[in-house]
C-alpha positions in Angstrom: 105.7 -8.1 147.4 104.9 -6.6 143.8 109.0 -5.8 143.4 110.2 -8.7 145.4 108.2 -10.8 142.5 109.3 -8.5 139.5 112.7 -9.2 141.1 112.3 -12.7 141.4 111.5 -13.0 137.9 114.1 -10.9 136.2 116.4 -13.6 138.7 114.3 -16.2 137.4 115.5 -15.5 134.0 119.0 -15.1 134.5 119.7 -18.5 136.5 117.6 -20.4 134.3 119.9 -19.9 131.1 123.1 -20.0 134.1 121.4 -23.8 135.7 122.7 -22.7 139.4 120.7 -24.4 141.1 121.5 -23.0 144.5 119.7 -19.6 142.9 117.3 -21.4 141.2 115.8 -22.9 144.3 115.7 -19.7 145.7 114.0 -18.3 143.2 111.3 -20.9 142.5 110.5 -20.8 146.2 109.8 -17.3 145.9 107.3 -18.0 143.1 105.8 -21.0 145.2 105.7 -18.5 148.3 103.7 -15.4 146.3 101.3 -18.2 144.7 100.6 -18.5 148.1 99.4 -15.3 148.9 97.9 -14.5 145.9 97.4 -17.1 143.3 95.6 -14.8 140.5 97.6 -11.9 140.7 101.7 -13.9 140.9 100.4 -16.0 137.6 99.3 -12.6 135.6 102.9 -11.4 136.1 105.0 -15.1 135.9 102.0 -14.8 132.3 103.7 -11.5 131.2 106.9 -12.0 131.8 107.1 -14.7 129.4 109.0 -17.4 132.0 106.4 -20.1 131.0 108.7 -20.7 128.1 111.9 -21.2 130.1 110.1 -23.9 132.5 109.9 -25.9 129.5 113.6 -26.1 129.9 114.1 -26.3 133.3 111.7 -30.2 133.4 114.3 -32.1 133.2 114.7 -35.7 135.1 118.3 -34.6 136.2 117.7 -31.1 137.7 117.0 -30.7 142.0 114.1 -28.0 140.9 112.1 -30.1 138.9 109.2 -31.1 141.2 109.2 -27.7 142.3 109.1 -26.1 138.7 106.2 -29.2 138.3 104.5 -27.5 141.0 104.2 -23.7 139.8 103.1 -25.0 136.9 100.0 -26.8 138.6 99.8 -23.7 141.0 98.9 -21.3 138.1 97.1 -23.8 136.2 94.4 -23.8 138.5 93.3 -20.1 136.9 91.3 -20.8 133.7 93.3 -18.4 131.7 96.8 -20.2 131.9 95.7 -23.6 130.6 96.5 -22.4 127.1 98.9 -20.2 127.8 100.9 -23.4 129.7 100.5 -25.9 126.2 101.4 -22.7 124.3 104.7 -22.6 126.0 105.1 -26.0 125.6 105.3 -27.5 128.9 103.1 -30.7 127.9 105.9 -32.7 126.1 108.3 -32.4 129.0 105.5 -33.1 131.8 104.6 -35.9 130.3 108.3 -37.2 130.2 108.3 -36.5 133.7 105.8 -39.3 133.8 108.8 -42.0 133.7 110.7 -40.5 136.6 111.3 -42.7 139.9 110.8 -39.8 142.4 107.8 -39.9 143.5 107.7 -36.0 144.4 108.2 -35.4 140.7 105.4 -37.8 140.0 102.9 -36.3 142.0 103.5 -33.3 141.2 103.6 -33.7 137.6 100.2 -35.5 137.9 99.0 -32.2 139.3 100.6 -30.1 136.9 98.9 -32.3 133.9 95.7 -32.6 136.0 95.1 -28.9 136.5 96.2 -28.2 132.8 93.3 -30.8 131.5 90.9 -29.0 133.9 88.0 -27.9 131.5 90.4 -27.4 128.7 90.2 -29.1 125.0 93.9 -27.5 124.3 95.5 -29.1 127.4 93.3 -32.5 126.7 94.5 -32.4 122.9 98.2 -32.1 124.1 98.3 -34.4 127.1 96.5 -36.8 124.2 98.9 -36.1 121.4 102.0 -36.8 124.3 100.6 -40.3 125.1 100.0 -39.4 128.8 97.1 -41.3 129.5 98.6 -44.8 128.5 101.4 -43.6 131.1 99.5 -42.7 133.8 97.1 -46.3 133.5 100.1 -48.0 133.8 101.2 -46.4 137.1 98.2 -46.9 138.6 98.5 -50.3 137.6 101.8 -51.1 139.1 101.3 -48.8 142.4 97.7 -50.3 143.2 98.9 -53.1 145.8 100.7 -50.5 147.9 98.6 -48.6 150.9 101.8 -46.5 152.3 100.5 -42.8 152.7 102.4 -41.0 150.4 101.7 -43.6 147.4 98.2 -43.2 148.2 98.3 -39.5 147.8 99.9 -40.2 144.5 97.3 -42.5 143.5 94.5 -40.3 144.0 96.2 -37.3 142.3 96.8 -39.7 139.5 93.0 -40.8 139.8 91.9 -36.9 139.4 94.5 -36.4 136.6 92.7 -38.6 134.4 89.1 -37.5 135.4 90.0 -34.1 134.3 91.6 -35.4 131.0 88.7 -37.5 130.4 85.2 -35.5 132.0 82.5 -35.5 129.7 84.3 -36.2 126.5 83.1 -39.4 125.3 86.3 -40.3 123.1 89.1 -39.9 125.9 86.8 -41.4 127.8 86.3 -44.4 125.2 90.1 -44.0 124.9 90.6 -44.9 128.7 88.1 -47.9 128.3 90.0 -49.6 125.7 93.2 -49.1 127.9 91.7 -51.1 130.2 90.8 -48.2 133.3 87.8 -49.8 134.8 89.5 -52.7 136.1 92.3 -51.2 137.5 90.1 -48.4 138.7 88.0 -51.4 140.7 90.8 -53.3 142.0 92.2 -49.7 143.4 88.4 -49.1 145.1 89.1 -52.6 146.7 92.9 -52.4 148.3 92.3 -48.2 149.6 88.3 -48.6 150.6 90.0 -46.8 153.3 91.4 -43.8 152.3 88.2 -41.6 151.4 89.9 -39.2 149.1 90.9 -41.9 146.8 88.1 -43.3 147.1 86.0 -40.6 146.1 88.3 -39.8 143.0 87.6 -43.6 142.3 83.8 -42.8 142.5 83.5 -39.9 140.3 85.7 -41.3 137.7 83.3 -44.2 137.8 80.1 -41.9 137.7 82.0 -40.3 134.6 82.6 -43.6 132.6 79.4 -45.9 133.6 77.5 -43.0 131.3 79.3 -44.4 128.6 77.4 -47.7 127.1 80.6 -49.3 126.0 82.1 -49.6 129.7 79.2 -51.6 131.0 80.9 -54.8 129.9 83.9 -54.3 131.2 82.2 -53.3 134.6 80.5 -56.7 134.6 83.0 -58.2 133.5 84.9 -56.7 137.3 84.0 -57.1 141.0 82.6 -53.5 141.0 78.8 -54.4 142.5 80.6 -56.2 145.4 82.7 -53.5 146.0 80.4 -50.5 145.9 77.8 -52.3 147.9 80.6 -53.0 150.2 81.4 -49.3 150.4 77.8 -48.4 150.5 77.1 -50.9 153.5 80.1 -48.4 155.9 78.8 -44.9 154.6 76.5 -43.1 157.2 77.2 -39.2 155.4 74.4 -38.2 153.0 76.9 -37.0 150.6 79.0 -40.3 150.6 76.4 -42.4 149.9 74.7 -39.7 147.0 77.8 -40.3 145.2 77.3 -44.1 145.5 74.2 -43.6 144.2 75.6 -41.8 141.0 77.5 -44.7 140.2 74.8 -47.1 140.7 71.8 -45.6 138.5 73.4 -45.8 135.6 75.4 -48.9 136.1 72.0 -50.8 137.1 71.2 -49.9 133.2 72.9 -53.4 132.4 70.8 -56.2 133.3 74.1 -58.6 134.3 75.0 -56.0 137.0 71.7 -55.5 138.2 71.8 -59.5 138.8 75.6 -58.8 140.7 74.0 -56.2 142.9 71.1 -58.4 143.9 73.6 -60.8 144.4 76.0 -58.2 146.5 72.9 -57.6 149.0 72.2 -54.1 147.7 68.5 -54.5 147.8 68.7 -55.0 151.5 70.6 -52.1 151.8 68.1 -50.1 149.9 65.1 -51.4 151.9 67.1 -50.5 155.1 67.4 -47.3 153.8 63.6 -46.8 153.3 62.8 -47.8 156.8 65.2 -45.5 158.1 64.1 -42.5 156.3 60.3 -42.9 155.3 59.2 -40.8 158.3 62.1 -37.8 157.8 61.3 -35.1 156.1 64.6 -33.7 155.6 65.5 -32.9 152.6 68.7 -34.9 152.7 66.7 -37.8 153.9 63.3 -37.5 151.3 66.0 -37.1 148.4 68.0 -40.6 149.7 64.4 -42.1 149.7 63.9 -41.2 146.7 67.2 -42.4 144.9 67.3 -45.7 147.0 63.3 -46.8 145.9 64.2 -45.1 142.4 67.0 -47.3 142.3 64.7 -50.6 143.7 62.0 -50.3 140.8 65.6 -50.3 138.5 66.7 -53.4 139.4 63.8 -55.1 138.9 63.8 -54.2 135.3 65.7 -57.1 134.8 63.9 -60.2 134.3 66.9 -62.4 136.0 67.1 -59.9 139.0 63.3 -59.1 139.0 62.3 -63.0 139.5 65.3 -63.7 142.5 63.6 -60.8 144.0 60.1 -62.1 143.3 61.0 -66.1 145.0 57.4 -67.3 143.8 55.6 -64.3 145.5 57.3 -65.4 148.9 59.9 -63.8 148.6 60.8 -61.2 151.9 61.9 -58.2 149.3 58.2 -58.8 147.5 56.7 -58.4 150.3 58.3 -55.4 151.8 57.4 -53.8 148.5 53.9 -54.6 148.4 54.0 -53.0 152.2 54.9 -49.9 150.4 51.4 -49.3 148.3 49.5 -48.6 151.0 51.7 -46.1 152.8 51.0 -42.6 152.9 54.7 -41.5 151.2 53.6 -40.8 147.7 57.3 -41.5 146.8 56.6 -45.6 148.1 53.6 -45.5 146.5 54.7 -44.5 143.4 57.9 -46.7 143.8 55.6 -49.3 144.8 53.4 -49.8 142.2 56.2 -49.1 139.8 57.8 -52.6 141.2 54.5 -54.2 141.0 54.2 -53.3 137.5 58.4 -54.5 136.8 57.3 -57.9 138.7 53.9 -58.1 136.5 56.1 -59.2 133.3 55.2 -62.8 132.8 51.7 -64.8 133.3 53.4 -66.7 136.4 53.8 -63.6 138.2 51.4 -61.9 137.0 48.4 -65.0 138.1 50.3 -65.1 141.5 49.6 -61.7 142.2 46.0 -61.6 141.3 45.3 -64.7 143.5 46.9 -63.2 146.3 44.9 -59.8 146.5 47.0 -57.1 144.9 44.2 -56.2 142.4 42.5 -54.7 145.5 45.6 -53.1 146.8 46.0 -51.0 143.3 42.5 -50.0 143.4 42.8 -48.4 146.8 45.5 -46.7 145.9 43.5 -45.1 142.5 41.2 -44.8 144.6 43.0 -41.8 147.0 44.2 -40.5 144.2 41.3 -39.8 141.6 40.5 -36.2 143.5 43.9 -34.2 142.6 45.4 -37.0 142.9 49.4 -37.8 142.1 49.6 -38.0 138.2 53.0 -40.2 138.3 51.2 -42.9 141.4 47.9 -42.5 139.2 50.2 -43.9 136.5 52.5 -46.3 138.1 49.0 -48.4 139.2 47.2 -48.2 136.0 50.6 -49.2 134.3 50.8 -52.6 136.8 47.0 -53.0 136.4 47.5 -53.3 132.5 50.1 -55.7 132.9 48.6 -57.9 135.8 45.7 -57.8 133.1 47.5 -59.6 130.1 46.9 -63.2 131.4 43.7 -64.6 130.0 42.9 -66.2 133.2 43.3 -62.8 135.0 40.7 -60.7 133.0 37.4 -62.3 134.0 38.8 -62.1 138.0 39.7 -58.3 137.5 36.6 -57.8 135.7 34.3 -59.3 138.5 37.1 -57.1 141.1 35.6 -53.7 139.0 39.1 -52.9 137.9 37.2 -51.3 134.4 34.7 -48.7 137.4 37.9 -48.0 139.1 39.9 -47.1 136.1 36.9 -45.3 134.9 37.3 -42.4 137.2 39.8 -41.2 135.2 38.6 -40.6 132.2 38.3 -37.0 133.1 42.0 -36.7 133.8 43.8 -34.1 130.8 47.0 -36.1 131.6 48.4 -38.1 128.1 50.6 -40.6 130.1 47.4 -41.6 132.4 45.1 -41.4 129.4 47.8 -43.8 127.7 47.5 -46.3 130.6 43.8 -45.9 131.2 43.3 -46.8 127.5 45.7 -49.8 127.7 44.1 -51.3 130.5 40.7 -51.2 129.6 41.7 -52.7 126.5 43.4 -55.5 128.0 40.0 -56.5 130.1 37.3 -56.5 127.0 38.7 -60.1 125.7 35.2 -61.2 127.6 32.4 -60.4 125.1 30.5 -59.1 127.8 32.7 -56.8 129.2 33.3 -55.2 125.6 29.3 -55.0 125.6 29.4 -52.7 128.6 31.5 -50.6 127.9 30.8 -50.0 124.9 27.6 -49.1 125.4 29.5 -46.2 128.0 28.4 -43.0 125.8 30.9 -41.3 128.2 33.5 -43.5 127.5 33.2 -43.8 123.9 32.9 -40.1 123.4 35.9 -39.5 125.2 37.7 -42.0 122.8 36.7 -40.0 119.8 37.8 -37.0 121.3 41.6 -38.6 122.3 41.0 -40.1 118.6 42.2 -36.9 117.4 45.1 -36.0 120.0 47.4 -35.4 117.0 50.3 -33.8 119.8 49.8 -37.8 121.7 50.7 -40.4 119.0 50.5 -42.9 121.9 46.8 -41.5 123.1 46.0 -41.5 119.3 46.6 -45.1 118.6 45.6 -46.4 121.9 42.3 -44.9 122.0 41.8 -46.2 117.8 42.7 -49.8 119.4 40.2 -49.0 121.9 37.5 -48.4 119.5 37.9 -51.1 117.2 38.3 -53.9 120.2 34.8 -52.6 121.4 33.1 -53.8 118.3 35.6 -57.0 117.5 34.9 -58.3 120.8 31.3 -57.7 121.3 29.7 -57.8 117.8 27.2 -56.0 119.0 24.7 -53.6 117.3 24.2 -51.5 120.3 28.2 -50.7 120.7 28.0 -50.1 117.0 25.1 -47.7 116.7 27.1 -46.0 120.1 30.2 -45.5 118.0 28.4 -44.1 115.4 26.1 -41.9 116.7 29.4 -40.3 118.8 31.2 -39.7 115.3 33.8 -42.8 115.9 33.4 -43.9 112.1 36.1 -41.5 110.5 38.9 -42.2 112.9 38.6 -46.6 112.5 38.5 -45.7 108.6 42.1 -43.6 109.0 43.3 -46.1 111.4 42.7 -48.3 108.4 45.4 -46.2 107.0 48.2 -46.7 110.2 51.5 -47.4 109.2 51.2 -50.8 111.2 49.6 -53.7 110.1 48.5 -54.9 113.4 46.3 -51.5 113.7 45.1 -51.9 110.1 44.3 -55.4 110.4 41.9 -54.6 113.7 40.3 -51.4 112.1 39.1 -53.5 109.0 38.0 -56.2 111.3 36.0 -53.5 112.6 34.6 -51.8 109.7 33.4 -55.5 108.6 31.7 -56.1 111.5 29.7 -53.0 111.2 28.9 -53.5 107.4 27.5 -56.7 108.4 25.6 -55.8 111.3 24.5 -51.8 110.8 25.7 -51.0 107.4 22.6 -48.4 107.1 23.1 -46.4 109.8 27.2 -46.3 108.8 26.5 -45.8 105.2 26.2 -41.8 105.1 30.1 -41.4 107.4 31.9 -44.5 105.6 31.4 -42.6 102.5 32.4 -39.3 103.7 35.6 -41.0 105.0 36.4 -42.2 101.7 36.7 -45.8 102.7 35.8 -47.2 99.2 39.2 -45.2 97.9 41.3 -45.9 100.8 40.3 -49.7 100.4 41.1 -49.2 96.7 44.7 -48.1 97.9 45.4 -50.8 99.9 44.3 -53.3 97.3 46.7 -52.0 94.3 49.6 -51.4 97.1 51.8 -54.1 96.6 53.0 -53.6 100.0 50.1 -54.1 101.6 50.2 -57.2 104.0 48.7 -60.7 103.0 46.3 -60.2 105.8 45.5 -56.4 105.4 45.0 -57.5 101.3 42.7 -60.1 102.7 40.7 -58.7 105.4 40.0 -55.2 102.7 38.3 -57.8 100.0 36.3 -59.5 103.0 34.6 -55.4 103.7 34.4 -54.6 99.9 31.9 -57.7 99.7 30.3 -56.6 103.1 30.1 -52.9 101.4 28.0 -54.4 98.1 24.6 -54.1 100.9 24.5 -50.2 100.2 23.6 -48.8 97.1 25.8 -45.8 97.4 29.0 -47.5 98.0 28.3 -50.6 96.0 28.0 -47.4 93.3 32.0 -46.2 94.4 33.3 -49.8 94.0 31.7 -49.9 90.6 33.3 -46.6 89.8 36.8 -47.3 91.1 37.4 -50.5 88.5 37.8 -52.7 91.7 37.6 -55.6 89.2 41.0 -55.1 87.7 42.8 -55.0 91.2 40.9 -58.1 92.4 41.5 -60.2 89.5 45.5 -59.4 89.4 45.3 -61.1 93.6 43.8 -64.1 92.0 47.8 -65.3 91.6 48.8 -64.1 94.9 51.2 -66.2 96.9 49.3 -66.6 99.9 46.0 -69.1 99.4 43.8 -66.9 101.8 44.3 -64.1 99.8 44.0 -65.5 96.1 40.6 -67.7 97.4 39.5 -64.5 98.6 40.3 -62.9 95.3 38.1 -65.1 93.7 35.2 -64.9 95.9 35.7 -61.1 95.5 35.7 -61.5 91.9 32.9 -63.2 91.8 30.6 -61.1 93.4 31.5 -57.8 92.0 31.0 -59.6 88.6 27.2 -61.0 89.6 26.9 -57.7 91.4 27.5 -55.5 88.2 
């Protein structure tokens, strides 16, 4: 075969500068024949015999051999190291050329020819780019969509795969086929050939390709695309059909007006299907579709217009099958579960609705089986709907009295940030109620374990929340007990630094704070204010001129509250505190210049 294809070639040469076609047939069907048998080795020698340069010649719309010349040329494409070696030779111009022929054997071959070329490679991309292919190829697909025959199809779907080669994961051809308008030729095409499952796959990982992109979700809402792949999804039984689906879906379900089309399409009823079907398997095929379609449940509801169709006043059918999912014993519809709970637990409506109707009790159970070694992500998902369900005013006491705060409690051991993070925001959305902030903030084992997470410098989130924590303990129950607790457990430093935080809503509840306890327990604070250095931080945030109104405010209101102890009354004396104050008496905001005065005032009887 080795001299038969040497032969071939020296041939090759010698009727490609003569154009007898007769000879030239022969030839290239020699070439197709060894590509064959062995693809590798045949495009090594067609490589070094240097007859890539002659095909360039021989793509012409007139010649018999064209489509076949088209075709050795996608044949030795397919090996990685003739994609440059083909755009070298110069093939690309004349392919793309071929693009405007009328034969569709000269098409579809082409298309494969270009395809192969793009495969992984930036130089064929570049050239097919530079030639205009693209444009050409869009516009095929748009005037050959309506027409099902076989052979067209075929074309289609090799035209499909062209472009996902030219385009996969490079976000500018890919922005470049957007703005040729792709996606709604690509949809229509999923519509008329639902049938054909090669096409239609092509169709689904070009779709997976460009839905990553954020400027395509517009034009995909602005299509029939939810309809269609939930009409698609709805005849799939394979695993791997429907995975690919899913690929499209995920990141598709990102916008918030498709999320409300698929709703609308009926693919939650397809996903809750899909959970009955498999919650009992375990398969891996079947635990990883559970997982995608719940995955894909909790997304959908992250829209507010999709999450409260869904929701139908608490009666709807989907609400309910969800809440059936919290107590199951499948940690994936547990977690999945009280991920939805959390998603419908996003305004007071809602959120009172659920209380009333029990699921307060529901999400402690489930802590509840999961505080030994428990499941950090379900641990998570609960506390995360708790703190939500908890915002409501009307909700707190009725948690409160449920003992959401003991049930949340028995995770304060847990060395997990993201269940720390929720623990912390939940208890700090119950201790509104003075009482409750009384309680538990006479918890030495709670407020320890806030001091400690006070300095989790590697968990911003832990950090603040557990400062916020802190300082809502003392606002909410003014109470000397919770003060002399924070204290005596070192909590001091870490309100005077969050007096420091960059925002003004954490400032502004850390010098609420520190008033409180300079009006109620100044004595036993006095010794670890001053070794925080509040007097010069306070100072600071005086003579800032971007200090807020508030925070401006609020630091006069502790400086007068500070004048009780001799040693710090001695710091503001020291610090010229007078000169600051007196410059706020012309502030802008009343509060703050009537302050200023007040301030003034004192200091000046005080000194």
């Amino acid at each position: 075969m080795a001299d038969n294809l040497s032969d071939t070639l020296k041939k090759l040469k010698i009727t490609a500068a003569d154009r007898t076609e007769d000879s030239l047939e022969g030839c290239l069907d020699c070439l197709l024949q060894a590509l064959a048998q062995n693809n590798t080795e045949t495009s090594e020698k067609i490589q070094g015999s240097g007859i890539l340069q002659l095909f360039a010649s021989l793509l012409t719309p007139q010649s018999s051999c064209t489509a076949k010349v088209a075709n050795i040329i996608a044949e030795v494409a397919k090996n990685e190291f003739m994609r440059i070696p083909c755009v070298d030779a110069g093939l690309i111009s004349p392919l793309v050329q071929l693009l405007n022929s009328k034969d569709q054997e000269v098409l579809l071959q082409t298309g494969r020819a270009l395809g192969n070329i793009c495969y992984d490679s930036h130089e064929g991309r570049s050239a097919v780019d530079q030639a205009g292919g693209a444009q050409i190829v869009i516009d095929h697909l748009r005037s050959l969509c309506s027409i099902t025959d076989p052979a067209n199809e075929k074309l289609l779907t090799v035209f499909c795969g062209m472009l996902m080669n030219y385009s996969n994961e490079n976000d500018s051809l890919q922005a470049q086929l957007i703005n040729m308008g792709v996606i709604p030729t690509l949809v229509k095409l999923l519509g008329i050939h639902c049938q054909n499952g090669a096409l239609t796959e092509m169709c689904l990982v070009a779709f997976g390709n460009l839905a990553e992109l954020e400027s395509s979700k517009e034009q995909f809402a602005s299509t029939s695309i939810a309809e269609e792949l939930v009409k698609l999804f709805k005849k799939q039984i394979e695993h791997d059909k429907r995975e690919m689906i899913f690929e499209v879906l995920a990141p598709l379900a990102e916008n918030d007006a498709i999320k409300l089309q698929l709703v609308e399409a009926g693919l939650v009823e397809c996903l809750l299907e899909i959970v009955q079907q498999k919650v009992d398997s375990d398969k891996e095929d079947d635990v990883a579709e559970l997982k995608t379609g719940s995955d894909l449940m909790v997304l959908l509801l992250l829209g507010d217009e999709s999450m409260q169709k869904l929701f139908e006043g608490g009666k709807g059918s989907v609400f309910q099958r969800v809440l059936s999912w919290i107590p199951s014993n499948n940690h994936q519809l547990q977690l999945a579960g009280a991920l939805a709970i959390a998603n419908f637990a996003r305004n007071d409506g809602n959120c009172i609705h659920m209380v009333d109707n029990g699921i307060v009790e529901k999400l402690m159970d489930l802590l509840d089986r999961h505080v030994e070694d428990g499941n950090v992500t379900v641990q998570h998902a609960a506390l995360s709907a708790l703190r939500n369900l908890a915002i409501p005013v009307i909700n707190k006491a009725k948690m409160l009295t449920a003992g959401v705060t003991e049930a949340v409690l028995k995770f304060l051991k847990s060395e997990m940030p993201p269940v720390q993070f929720k623990l912390l925001g939940t208890l700090r959305m119950l201790i509104d109620a003075q009482e409750a902030a009384e309680q538990l903030g006479k918890n030495v084992k709670l407020v320890k374990r806030l001091v400690e997470w006070c300095e989790a410098k590697d968990h911003a989130g832990v950090m603040g929340e557990s400062n916020r924590l802190l300082s809502a303990l003392i606002r909410h129950s003014k109470s000397k007990d919770v003060i002399k607790t924070i204290i005596q457990s070192g909590g001091i430093k870490h309100l005077v630094t969050m007096a420091t935080s960059e925002h003004v809503i954490m400032q502004n509840e850390a010098l609420v704070a520190l008033a409180l306890i300079a009006a109620l327990e100044l004595g036993t604070a006095e010794k670890d204010l001053e070794s925080a250095k509040l007097v010069q931080i306070l100072h600071r945030l005086l003579a800032d001129e971007r200090s807020a109104p508030e925070i401006k405010y609020n630091s006069m209101v502790l400086i007068c509250a500070l004048m009780g102890s001799e040693s710090l009354h001695k710091e503001v004396q020291d610090l010229a505190f007078l000169d600051v104050v007196s410059k706020l008496r012309s502030h802008e905001n009343k509060s703050v210049s009537q302050q200023a005065s007040l301030t003034e005032q004192r200091l000046t009887v005080e000194s």
